[in-house]
N, C-alpha and C positions, 0 to 999 in steps of 0.2 A: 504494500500500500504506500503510494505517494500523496506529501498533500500537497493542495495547490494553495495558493495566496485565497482568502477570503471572497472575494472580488470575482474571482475566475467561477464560483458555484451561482453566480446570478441565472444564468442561463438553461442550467442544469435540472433536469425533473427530477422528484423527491426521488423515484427508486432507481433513477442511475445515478445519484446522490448518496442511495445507499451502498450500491455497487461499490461502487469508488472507493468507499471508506467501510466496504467487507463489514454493512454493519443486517440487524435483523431485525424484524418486530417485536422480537424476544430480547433486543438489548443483547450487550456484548457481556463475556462468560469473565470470571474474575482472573482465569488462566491468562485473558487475552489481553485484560485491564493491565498486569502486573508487565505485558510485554512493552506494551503500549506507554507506560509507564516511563519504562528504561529508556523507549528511545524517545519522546519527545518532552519526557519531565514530567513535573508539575503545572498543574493552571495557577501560575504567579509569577511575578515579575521581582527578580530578584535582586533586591535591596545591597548596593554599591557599600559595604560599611569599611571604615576610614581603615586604616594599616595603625595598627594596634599603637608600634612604636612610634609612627609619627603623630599619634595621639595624644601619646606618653608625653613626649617631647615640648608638644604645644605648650603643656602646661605652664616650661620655662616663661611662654613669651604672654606679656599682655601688660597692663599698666601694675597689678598688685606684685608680679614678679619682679618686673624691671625695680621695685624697690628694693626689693632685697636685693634685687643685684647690683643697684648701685651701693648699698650700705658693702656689699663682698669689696665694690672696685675704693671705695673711700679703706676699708681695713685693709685691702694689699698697700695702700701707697701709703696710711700711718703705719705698716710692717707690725699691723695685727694679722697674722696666719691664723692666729686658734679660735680668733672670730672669725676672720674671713671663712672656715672651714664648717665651723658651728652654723652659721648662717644661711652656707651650700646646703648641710644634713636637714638643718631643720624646711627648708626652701622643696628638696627633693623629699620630704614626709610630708609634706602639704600638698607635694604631684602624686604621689602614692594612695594617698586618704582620697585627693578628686578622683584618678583614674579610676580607684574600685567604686567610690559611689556612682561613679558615672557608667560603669556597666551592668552594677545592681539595678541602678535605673535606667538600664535599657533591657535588659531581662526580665525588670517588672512590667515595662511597656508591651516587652513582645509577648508574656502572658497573658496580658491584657487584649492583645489582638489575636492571640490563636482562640482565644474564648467567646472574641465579637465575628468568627470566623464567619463567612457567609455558607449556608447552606443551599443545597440543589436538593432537589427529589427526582433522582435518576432512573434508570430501567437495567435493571443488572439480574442476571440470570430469570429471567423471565418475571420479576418480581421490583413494583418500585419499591423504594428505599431512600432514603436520607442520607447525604453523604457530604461533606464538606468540598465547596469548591474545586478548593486547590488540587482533587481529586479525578475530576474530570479528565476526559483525552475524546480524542477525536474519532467519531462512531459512536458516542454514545448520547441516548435516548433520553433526553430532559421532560420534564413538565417544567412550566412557567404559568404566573397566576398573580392578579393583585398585589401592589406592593414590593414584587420581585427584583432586584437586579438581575439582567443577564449577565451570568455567571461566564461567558462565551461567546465568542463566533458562531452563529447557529445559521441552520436553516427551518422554517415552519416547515412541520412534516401534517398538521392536525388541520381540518378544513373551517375551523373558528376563526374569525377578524379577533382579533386584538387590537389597544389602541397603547400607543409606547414615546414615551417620553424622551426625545437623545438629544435632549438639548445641550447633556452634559458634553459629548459628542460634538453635533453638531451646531450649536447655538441657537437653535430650532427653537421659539418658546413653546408652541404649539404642538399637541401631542398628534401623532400621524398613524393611519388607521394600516394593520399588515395582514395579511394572509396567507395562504396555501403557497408554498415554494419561497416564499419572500425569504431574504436574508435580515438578520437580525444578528445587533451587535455588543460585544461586551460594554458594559456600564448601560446602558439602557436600560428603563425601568417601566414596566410594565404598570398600564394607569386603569385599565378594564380591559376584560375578558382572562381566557385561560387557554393556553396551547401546546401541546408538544411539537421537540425540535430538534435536529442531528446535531451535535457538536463539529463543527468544521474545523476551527480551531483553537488552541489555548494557550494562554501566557504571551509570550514577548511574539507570538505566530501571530495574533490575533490583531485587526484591523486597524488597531489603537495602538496596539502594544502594549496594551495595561487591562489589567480588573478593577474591577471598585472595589477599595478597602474602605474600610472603617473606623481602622484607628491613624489615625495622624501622628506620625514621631516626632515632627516638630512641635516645641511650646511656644505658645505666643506667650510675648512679657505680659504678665498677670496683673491685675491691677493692685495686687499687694505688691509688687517688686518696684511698682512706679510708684508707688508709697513708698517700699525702704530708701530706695535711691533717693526719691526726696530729701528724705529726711537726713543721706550720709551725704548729701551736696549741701546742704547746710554746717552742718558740724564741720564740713569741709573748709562752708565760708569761711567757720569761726575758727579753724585751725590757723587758718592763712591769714586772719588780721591780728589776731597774738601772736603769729610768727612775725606779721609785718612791723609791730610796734619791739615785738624782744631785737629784731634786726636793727633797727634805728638807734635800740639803746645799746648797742654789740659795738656798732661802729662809733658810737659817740668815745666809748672805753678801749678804742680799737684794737678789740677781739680778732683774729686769725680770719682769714675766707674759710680756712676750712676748718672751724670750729663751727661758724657759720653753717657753713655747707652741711654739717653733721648735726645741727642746731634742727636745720628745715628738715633735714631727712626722718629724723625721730618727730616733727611736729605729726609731719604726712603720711606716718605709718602710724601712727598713733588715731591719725583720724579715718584714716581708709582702712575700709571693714574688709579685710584681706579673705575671710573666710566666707564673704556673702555668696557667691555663685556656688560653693559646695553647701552652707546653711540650707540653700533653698532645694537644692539637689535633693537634700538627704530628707531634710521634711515634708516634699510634696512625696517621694518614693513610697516611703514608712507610710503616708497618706492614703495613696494606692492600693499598695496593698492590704492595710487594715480596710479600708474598704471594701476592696475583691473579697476577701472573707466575710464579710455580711452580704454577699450577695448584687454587691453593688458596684460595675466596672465603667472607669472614667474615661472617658474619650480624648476629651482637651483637661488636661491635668489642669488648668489657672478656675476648672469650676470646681475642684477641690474648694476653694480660696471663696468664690462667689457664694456658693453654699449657703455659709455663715452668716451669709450678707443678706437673705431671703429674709421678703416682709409680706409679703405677700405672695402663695401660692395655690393653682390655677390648677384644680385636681377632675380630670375625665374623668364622669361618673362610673361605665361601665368597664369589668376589669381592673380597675383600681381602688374605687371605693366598693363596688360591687362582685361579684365569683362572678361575671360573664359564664355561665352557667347555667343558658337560658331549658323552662320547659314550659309545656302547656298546660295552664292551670286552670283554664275554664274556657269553655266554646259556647258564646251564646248564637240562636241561628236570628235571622233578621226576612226570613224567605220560609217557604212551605219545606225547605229540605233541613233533612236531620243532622247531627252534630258530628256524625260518622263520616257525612256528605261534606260539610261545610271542611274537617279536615282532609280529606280528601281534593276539594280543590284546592287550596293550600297545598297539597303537596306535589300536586300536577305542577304548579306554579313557582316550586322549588327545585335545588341540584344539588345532587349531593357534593359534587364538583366544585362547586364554587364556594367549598370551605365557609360558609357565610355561616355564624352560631342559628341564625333563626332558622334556616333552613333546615339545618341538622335539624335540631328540636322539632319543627314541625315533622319531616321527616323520621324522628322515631316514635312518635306519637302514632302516627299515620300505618307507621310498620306494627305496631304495635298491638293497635285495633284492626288490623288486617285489612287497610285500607289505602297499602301503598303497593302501584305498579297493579292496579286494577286491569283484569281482561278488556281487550277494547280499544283503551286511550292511548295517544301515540301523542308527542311532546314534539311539533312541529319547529316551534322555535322559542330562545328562552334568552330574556333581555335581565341582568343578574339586575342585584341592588347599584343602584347609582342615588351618592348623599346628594344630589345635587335635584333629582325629584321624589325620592324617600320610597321607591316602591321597586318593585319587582314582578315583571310579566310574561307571559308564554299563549302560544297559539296551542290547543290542544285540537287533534283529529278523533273522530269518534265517528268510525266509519266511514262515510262519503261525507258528512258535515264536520263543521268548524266552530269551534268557539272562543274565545279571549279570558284568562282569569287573569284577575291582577292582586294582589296581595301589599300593605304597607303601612305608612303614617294615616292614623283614620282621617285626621283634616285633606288629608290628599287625596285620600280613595273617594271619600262622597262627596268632594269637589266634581269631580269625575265622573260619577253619579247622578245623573243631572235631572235623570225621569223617574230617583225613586221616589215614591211615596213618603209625603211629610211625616206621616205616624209613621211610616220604618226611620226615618231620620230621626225624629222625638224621641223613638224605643232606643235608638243606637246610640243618642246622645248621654240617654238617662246612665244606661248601662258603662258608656266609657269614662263620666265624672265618678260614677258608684267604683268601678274598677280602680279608678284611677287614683283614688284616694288610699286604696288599700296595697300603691304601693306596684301594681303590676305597671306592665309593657302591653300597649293594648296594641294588636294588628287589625284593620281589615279586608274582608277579603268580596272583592265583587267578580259576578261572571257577566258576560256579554250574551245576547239571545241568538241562538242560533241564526247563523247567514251573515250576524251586521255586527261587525266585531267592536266597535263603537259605540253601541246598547249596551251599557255596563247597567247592572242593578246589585244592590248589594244583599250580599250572601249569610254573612254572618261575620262573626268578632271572633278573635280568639286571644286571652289574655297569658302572658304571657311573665314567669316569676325569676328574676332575679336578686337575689334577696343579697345583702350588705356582707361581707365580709365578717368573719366572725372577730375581728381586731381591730373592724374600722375605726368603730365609735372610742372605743382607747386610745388608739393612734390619734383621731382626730383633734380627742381632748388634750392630748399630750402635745400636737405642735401648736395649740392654741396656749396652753402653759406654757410655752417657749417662743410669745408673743410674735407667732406669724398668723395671720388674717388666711383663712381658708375661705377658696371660692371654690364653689361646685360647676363646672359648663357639661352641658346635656343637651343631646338633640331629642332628649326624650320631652314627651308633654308636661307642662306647666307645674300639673298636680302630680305627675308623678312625683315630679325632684323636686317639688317642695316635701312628698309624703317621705322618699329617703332621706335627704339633705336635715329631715328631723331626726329621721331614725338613728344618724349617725352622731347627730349634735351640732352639727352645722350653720343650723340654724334655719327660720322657714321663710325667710325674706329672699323669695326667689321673685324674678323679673324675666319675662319674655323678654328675646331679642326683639322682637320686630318691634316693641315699645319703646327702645333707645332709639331705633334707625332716624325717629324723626325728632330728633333732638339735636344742641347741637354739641360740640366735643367736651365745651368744658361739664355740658352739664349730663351729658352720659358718664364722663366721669365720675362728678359725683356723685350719683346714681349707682354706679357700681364700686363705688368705696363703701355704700350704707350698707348695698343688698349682700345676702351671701350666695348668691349663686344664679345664673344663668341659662334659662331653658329655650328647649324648640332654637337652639342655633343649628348651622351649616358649622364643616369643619373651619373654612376660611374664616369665619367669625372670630376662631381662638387669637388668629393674628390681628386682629384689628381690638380687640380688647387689651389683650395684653400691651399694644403699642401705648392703649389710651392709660392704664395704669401704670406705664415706663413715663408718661406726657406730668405725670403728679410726682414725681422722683423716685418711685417704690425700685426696690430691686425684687423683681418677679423669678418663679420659681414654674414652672409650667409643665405637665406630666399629656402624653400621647401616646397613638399605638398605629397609627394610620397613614397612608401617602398621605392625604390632603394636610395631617397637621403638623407635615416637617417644616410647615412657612413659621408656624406659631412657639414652636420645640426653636428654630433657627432663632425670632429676636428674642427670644426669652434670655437672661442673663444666664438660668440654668432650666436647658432642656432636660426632662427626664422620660425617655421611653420606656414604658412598663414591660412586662414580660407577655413575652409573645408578640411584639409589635412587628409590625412590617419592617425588611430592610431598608429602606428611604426615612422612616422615623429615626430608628438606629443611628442613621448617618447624619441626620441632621441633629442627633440631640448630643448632648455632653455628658451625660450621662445613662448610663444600661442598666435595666432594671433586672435581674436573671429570676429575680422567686416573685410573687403576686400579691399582692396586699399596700398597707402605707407601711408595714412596720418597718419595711428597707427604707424606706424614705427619711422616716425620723432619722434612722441609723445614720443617714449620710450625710444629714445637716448637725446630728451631732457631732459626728469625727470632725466636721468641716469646723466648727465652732471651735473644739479641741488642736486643732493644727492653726485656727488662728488666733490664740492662746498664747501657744506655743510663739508662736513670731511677734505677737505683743511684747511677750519675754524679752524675744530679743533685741527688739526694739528700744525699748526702756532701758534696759543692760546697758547696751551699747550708746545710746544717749548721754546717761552718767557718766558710763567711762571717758566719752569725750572731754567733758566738762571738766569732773575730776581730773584729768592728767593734764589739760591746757592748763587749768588753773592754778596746779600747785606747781608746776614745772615753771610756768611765764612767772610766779611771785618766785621762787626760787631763783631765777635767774635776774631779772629784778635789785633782788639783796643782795644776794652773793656774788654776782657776776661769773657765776658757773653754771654747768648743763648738771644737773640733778642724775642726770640717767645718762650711761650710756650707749652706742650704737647696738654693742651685745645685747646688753640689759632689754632695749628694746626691743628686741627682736624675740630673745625670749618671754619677754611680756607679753606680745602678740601670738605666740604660739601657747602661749596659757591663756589666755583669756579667748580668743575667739574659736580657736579651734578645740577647745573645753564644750565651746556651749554650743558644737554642734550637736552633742547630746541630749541639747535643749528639746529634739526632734524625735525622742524616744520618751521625753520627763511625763510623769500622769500628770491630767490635769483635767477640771473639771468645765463639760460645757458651760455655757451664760443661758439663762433663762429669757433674753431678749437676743434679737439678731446686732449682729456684730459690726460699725460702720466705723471705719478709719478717721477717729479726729485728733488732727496731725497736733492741732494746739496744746489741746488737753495734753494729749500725750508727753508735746515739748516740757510744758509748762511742769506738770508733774513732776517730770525726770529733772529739770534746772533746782526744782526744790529741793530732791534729795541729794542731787551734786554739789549743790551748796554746800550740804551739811558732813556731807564725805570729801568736800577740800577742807574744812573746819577741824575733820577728824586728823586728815594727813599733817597740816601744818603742827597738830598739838603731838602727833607722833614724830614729826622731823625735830621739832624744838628737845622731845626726850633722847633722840639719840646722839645731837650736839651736844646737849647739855650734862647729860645725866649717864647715857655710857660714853661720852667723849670720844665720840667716832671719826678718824680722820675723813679729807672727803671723800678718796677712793673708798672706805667704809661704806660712807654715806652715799653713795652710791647702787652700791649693793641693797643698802636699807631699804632704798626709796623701794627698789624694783621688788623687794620683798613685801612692801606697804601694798605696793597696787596689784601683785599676787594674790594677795592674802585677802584684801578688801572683796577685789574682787570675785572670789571663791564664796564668800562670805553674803556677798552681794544678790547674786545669781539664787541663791536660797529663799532671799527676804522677798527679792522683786518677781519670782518666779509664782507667785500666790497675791491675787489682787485682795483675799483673806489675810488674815494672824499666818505668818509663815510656818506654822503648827499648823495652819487647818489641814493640809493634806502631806503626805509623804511624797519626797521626791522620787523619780525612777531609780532603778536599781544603779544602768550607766551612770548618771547626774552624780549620784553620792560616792561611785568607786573613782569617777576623774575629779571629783573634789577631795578626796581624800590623798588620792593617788598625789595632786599637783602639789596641796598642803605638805604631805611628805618628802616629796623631793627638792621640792624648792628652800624647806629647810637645810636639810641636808648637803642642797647646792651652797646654801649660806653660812653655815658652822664649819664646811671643809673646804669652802674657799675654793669650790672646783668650777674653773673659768672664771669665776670670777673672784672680787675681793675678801676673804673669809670677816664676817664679824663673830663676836661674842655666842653665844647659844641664850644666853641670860636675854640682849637682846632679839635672837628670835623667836623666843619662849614669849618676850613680852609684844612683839607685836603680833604672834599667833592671840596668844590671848585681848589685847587690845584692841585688835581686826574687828574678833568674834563678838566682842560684848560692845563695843560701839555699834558696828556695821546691823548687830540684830538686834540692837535698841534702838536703832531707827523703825524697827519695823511697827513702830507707834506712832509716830506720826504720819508714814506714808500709808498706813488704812486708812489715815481719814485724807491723807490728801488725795488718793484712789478714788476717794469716795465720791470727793469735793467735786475732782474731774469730772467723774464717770465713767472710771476704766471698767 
């Protein structure tokens, strides 16, 4: 078997189409799959990744490295070797720590995408089956249906139109109708009907050269990282104008260039957060995957981050609040025919094919009472559900004659209905408000009179139960205790979802669409800030609401399962697609839902809350620390006309304090009961209060070790870098808990690299190893001096927490 280019099968009839590619109606044998296999691969296009060592390597180059490199090129030329060498090790342990986190978090990604894998439902050994894309080869026998990505190159082998979306393809907005022999191509997405198709070709063979994936390995800058950056371009300011003022007062006392030069270099390592790009690495990764394990896989890793940020979200009644788990709970008739009769056309007027829930349901109802695939009726033609007129139709043959049944949203059907009978319209009305209160799905169902297939009269009702989730009403209570605003949207009637949206707690202030349409934006808005929920809308509606509550500042959270609602899943801040959703939802949302219910949901804005926690920590941490070491080092230099610290000293201060609190990304810590919105001020103002208070601490500990152990300055030196060791160890404890730094216990990591850094840096200061040894008395007493200052702050920073509003 040769293949040809995509292109060249235009021409080609379906069974010299099979010829060509030695395939059968019975689908190809798994013997033939695995040949097949070997010679043209996988259906995937495979992903170009970097050369491991020039990866490695990168890490030398970028603006946080070239510092340390220039502190290496300042100690070769003052013929410091044993720093210039200390500086290389610890420089090459910061390339070490990125490169692993940086494959852990590409190994969590690619978990994350073997799991969003797309699936086919193929024909293999004379039996369909489910199979993962990447598994296809060329000859074999697909189905395709709603919702679908083509997974391939195909050709239509099955004589149904379909209508198929390639805009992605071809810029096409408009979906374009295909058939019998037509070529069909990967990434296209199947928008109605259902067809089988050959595979022609797969992976980098295929038209495009590409499949649709689903997960994205690229991160966009998150809107927390345009937060931290903020916030380290400031401290940056303030690094740079107490450098600029210690420089004026340098040259007035004319100080060295390159004491200078070694002045700036510790100002700018001190305030560049040398460890942000691995901080975020490790914390969104750890994020991921504590996710994936409740069920919940991220698509765009920065809605990890959004999450948190949910103030309102936008929950699709059926499937999410409800078990979509529809059956038929009552038949009333509307006509002289019986309830046996009325499900019966109903079931004429369904497929089983077309995977649609109501269908099925009607469908085993109908088998049930032995009144499906009746002797006789022959299913001429059959027009599936389309949201866009709410119903579903088929020509039924019954011998030489013709009839029309139609089945759907009852306001539609006896629109339609035009010559029944006002007392059958009165009876059907009584019955649909009576039904409707209690909670069902009410269907109706009309036939046409023989001959005139446009004679529609109505048949009977048939109600239909989908009853709530047995976790909704907890769930729902519980993101309302974690003050996000729940809105219910439903294409179902009025009284239904006002009768669930109670059931659940939701509340029963529900609002027709078609009641907003003649309003105007501001004041639909606030109309849908009061109401809780949403009925009788189209899928498109989801995007135009949530636009109008994105129009009020809310950060929206919005849950889907459907093509039509990847426009609404897309502006949503965080899309979530439920379990079971179409591949086109998947694609468009930020979130995958793998299990049923809201409990995963909660789960996700918890952790999300918890990782931005987590980076508050680091934020505030690092705030301080700025403060603190501009402050006491510029009044240091100042008096003394000496540098407090040096080149060494800082370098190992930045490999204790920043890459310490990357384990910030592992520390417990507890969700916030309201959503989480970045205020940079607060935040500032906060942290300037307790920096005050921890330059107040260092200056009363620099005055004990001039004064009281009589430390010379190379001593004093060492002191200092021990001071802001020690603080900051000490630090990370108090500000890690917007509670009493008792209210909770830190991570297991947090307390072994605090203990670990306390240990060694002692050690480093009583033996004088690299650097200047002092006393042990002195660092006995700034261990203990650190501790009982640095966590006796932790009384006024609750209430200044508080004052904020962290």
């Amino acid at each position: 078997m040769e293949l040809k280019a995509t292109k060249e099968y235009e021409g080609i009839s379906v069974p010299q189409t099979m010829k060509l590619l030695t395939s059968s109606a019975e689908g190809l044998t798994d013997s033939e799959i695995q040949k097949r296999t070997a010679r043209f691969g996988y259906n995937e296009t495979t992903e170009k990744l970097p050369n491991p060592l020039l990866e490695f390597l990168s890490l030398y180059w970028g603006p946080m490295p070239w510092l340390l490199e220039l502190a290496m090129l300042l100690s070769y030329f003052m013929g410091h070797y044993l720093e210039l060498f200390i500086i290389f090790a610890l420089l090459t342990i910061n390339a070490i720590i990125s490169f692993w986190h940086l494959n852990t978090s590409r190994k969590s990604l690619e978990l994350l995408k073997t799991k969003l894998a797309i699936k086919a439902e193929v024909l293999r050994n004379g039996k369909w089956v489910v199979k993962p894309s990447r598994e296809l080869v060329p000859g074999d026998i697909i189905s395709i249906g709603l919702g679908d990505f083509v997974p391939a190159d195909a050709k239509i082998i099955s004589s149904r139109e379909i209508s198929v979306d390639q805009s992605v393809l071809t810029g096409e907005s408009l979906p374009v109708s295909l058939g019998l022999s037509v070529l069909i191509y990967a990434g296209s997405i199947i928008k109605q009907g259902k067809a089988e198709c050959i595979v022609l070709n797969t992976g980098a063979n295929t038209y495009f050269g590409r499949t649709g994936e689903l997960v994205k390995l690229a991160r966009p800058v998150s809107h927390q990282e345009k937060i931290m950056m903020q916030i380290v371009k400031y401290t940056m300011y303030m690094g740079i104008a107490a450098l600029i003022l210690v420089i004026i007062d340098a040259m007035l006392v004319h100080t060295t260039i390159l004491s200078i030069l070694t002045l700036a270099l510790i100002f700018l390592m001190g305030a560049i957060p040398v460890a942000l790009p691995t901080v975020f690495a490790v914390v969104l990764a750890v994020g991921a995957m504590e996710l994936a394990n409740k069920g919940v896989l991220v698509t765009r890793l920065n809605a990890i981050e959004d999450a948190a940020s949910i103030e309102i979200i936008c929950l699709d009644k059926t499937g999410t609040i409800t078990q979509n788990k529809l059956s038929i709970a009552e038949i009333v008739t509307l006509s002289n025919l019986s309830q046996n009769e009325v499900a019966m056309l109903a079931a004429l007027a369904s497929q089983e094919d077309s995977k649609d829930p109501i269908d099925l349901a009607i469908i085993e109802y109908a088998k049930k009472n032995g009144v499906f695939e009746v002797e006789g009726y022959r299913q001429v033609s059959f027009t599936p559900f389309d949201p866009s007129i709410k119903r579903t139709e088929a020509v039924i043959e019954q011998g030489s004659e013709r009839f029309r049944v139609i089945k759907g949203a009852p306001q539609v059907i006896m629109a339609l209905c035009s010559k029944s009978d006002d007392a059958v319209r009165s009876r059907a009305n009584e019955y649909i408000a009576k039904l409707s209160k209690l909670g069902y799905r009410i269907l109706c169902v009309a036939k046409s009179e023989t001959g005139n297939l446009n004679d529609l009269k109505l048949a009977g009702l048939l109600s239909l139960a989908d009853p709530p989730m047995p976790d909704s009403k907890a769930m729902i209570e519980e993101l309302k205790s974690h003050g996000i605003k729940v809105k219910m949207l439903t294409g179902d009637n009025i009284a239904i979802a006002t009768e669930i949206a109670r059931q659940v707690s939701i509340g029963d202030r529900i609002i027709r669409r078609e009641d907003l349409k003649a309003l105007g934006k501001d004041e639909q808005t606030k109309i849908l800030e009061e109401h809780d929920g949403v009925a009788e809308i189209y899928p498109e509606d989801k995007y135009e609401i949530v636009r109008l509550l994105q129009s009020r500042g809310y950060i929206v959270g919005m849950t889907g399962d459907g093509v039509n609602d990847s426009p609404a899943l897309k502006q949503a801040e965080v899309g979530i697609a439920v379990s079971n959703s179409t591949d086109v939802a998947k694609a468009a949302a930020s979130i995958v839902l793998t299990e049923p219910g809201i409990s995963v949901i909660t789960s996700a804005i918890k952790t999300s809350r918890q990782i931005y926690q987590r980076m508050l920590t680091w934020v505030i941490n690092k705030i301080i620390k700025v403060i603190q070491f501009i402050g006491l080092l510029v009044l240091g230099f100042l008096i003394m006309q000496k540098i407090l610290l040096t080149t060494l000293g800082m370098v190992l201060l930045v490999f204790a304090n920043d890459f310490v609190t990357m384990l910030l990304a592992t520390d417990n810590v507890k969700d916030t009961s309201n959503p989480n919105i970045w205020n940079v001020k607060n935040i500032t103002l906060a942290s300037l209060a307790i920096a005050l208070l921890m330059i107040v601490e260092g200056i009363i500990a620099i005055i004990v070790g001039l004064y009281y152990f009589r430390l010379d300055f190379p001593q004093l030196q060492t002191f200092t870098m021990l001071l802001f060791v020690f603080t900051s160890q000490f630090r990370i404890f108090v500000v890690r808990e917007r509670r009493r730094f008792y209210s909770s216990l830190p991570g297991k990591g947090l307390i072994t690299a605090g203990v670990a850094t306390l240990s060694g840096f002692a050690i480093l200061g009583i033996y004088g190893i690299i650097v200047p040894a002092v006393t042990p008395h002195a660092v006995i007493f700034l261990i203990v001096f650190s501790a009982l200052f640095t966590l006796g702050l932790d009384w006024p920073k609750f209430y200044i927490f508080k004052k904020a509003g962290l």
